[in-house]
C-alpha positions in Angstrom: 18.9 7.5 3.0 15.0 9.0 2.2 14.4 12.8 2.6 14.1 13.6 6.5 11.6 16.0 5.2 9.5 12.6 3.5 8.5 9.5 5.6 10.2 6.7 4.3 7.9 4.3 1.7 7.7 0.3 1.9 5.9 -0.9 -1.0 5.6 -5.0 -0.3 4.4 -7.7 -2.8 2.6 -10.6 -1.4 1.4 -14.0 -2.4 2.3 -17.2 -2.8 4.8 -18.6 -4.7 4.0 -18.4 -8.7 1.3 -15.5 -8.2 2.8 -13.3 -10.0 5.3 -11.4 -7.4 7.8 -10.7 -9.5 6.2 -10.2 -13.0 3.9 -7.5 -11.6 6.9 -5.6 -10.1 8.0 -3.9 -13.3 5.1 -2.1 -13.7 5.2 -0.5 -10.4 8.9 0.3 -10.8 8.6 2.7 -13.7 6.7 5.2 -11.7 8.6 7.8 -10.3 7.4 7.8 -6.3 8.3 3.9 -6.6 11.1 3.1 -4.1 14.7 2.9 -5.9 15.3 0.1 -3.6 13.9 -3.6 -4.4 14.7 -6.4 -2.3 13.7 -9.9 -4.2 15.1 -13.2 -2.5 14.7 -15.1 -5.9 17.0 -12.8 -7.6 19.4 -12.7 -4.6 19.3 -16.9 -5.1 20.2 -16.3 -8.7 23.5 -14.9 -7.6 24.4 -17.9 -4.7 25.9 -21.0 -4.9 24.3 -24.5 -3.6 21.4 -26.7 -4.4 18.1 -25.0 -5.0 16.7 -25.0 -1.1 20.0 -24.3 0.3 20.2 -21.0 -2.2 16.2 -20.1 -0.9 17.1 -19.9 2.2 20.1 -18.0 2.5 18.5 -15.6 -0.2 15.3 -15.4 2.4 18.2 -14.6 5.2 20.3 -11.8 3.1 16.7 -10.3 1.9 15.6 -10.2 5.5 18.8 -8.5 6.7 18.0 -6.0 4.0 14.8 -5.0 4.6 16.1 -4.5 8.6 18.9 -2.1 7.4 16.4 -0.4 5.3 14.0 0.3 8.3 17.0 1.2 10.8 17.9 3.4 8.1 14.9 4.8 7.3 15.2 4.1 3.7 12.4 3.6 1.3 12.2 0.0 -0.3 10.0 -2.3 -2.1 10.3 -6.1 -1.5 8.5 -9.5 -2.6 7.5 -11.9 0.0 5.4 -14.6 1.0 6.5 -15.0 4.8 7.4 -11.9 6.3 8.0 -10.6 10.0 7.3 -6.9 9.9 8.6 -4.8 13.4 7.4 -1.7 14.0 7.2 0.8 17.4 4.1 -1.5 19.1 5.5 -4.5 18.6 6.2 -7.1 16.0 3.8 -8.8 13.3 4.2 -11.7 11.4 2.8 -11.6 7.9 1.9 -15.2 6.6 0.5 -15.8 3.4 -0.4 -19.4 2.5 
């Protein structure tokens, strides 16, 4: 769990599939604020069984149930997505990126 002391930090990748999500991540790990935690549903596929949109989906599943224990638990994450529902205290946005 983050600091209590430090507000938790969500660092989020966005684009379409083939931008570039994943290559750019790297970089951004290396520096030493960057969350220790990264959530990436293509690399969660790599580790499922199934055909290829069976695998996406229950990767886009576990990485969702992730990123909700890493709010509740006010843990600091990064993650890569391309359709993502973001709650927070107001209410609940939906982040869609074509």
């Amino acid at each position: 769990m983050s600091d209590p002391q430090n507000k938790p930090v969500l660092v989020m990748f966005a684009g379409p599939n083939g931008s570039g999500k994943s290559t750019i991540t790297p970089l951004f790990q290396n520096q030493p604020d960057f969350p220790q935690k990264y959530i990436n549903p293509d690399e969660i596929a790599l580790t499922l069984g199934g055909d290829t949109m069976s695998k996406a989906y229950e990767a886009s599943a576990i990485a969702a149930q992730e990123r909700l224990i890493s709010i509740e638990e006010n843990e600091s994450f990064s993650f890569v997505g391309h359709d993502v529902v973001i709650s927070y205290q107001n209410g609940v946005h939906k982040i869609d990126i074509p």
